[in-house]
C-alpha positions as CSV (number, residue, x, y, z in Angstrom):
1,X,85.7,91.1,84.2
2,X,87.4,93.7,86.0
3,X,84.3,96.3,85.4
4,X,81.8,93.6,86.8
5,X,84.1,93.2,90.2
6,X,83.9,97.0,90.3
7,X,80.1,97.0,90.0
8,X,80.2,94.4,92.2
9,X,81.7,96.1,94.9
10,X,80.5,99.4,94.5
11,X,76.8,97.7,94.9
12,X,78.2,96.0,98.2
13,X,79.4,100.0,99.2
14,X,75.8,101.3,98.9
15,X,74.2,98.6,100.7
16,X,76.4,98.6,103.3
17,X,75.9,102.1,103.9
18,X,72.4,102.4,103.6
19,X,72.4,99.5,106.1
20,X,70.6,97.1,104.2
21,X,71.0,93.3,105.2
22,X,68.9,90.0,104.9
23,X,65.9,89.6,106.8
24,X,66.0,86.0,108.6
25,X,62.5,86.7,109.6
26,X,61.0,83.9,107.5
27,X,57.4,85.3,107.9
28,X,58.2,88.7,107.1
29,X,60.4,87.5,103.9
30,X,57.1,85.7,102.7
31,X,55.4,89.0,103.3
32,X,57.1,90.4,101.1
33,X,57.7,87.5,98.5
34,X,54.1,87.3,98.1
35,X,53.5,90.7,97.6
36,X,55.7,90.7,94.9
37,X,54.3,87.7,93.0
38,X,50.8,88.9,93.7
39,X,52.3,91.9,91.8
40,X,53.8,90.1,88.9
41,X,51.2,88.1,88.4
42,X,48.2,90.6,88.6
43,X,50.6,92.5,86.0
44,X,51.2,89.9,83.7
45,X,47.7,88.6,84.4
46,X,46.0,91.1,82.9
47,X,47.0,91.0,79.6
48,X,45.8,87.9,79.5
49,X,43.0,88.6,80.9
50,X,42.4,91.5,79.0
51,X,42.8,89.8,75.7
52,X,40.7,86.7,76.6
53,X,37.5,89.4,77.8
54,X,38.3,91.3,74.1
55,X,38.1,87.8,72.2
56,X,35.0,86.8,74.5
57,X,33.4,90.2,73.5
58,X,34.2,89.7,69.9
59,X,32.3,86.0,70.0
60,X,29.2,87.9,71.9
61,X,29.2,90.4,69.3
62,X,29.2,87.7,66.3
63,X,26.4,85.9,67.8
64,X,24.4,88.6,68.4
65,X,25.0,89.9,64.8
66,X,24.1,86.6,63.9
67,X,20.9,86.5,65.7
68,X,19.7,90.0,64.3
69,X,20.0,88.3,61.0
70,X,18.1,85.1,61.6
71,X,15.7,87.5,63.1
72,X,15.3,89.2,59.8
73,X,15.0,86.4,58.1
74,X,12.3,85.0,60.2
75,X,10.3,88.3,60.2
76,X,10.4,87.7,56.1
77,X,9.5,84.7,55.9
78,X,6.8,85.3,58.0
79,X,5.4,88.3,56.3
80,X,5.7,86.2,53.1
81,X,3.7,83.6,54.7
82,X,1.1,85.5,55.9
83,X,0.7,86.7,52.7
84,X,0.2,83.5,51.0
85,X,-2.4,82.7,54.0
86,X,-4.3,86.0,52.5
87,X,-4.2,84.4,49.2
88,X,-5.3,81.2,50.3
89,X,-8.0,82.4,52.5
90,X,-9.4,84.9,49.5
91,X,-9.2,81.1,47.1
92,X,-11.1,79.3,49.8
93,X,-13.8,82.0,49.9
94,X,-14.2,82.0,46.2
95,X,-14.8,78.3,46.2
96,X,-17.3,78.4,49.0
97,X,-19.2,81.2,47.0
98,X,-19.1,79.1,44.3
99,X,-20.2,76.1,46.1
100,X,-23.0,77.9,47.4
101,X,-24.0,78.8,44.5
102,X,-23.5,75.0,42.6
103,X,-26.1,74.0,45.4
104,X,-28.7,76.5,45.0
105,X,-28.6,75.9,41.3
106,X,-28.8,71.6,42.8
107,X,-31.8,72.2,44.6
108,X,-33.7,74.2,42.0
109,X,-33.3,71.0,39.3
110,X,-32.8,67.8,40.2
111,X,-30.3,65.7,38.6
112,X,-32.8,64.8,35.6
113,X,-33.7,68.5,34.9
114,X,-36.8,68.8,36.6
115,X,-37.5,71.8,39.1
116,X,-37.8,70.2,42.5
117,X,-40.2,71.5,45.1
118,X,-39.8,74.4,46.8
């Protein structure tokens, strides 16, 4: 107890001599009271600032990940399916040649075996 008086009234030495005392100036006083918490709160502000921008850039960066890999997929299935479209397009000529043909060979015989006229 005795060292806290001591620091107690060597602190009341120093201001006294550098001629500190309290500003009743209440506008001034709120100067600098808002100064301060403008301060304190940009400082402690920004961490948490800082940390909600890092996780908002870490969901951004997921979801465009995620997006380059639907992408992919798309771009495979596609290719795939225009593959099968080549396959289907090379059956569908292979039956129209072969239809072509069936009615030639129709309109040379008739249904009974005779040649029709031509």
């Amino acid at each position: 107890m005795d060292l806290l008086n001591q620091t107690l009234n060597s602190f009341s030495g120093q201001i006294s001599d550098l001629s500190i005392s309290l500003n009743t100036d209440i506008f001034e006083a709120n100067l600098v009271n808002l100064i301060l918490l403008g301060g304190g709160i940009f400082y402690l502000g920004s961490n948490a600032l800082s940390a909600s921008l890092s996780e908002r850039q870490q969901k951004i960066l997921g979801a465009i990940q995620e997006s380059e890999e639907r992408l992919q997929e798309a771009v495979a299935r596609l290719a795939e399916s225009e593959k099968q479209l080549e396959q289907a397009q090379i059956v569908i000529a292979s039956i129209k040649t072969d239809a072509e043909e069936t009615a030639k060979k129709s309109k040379k015989y008739d249904f009974n075996g005779w040649k029709g006229r031509n």
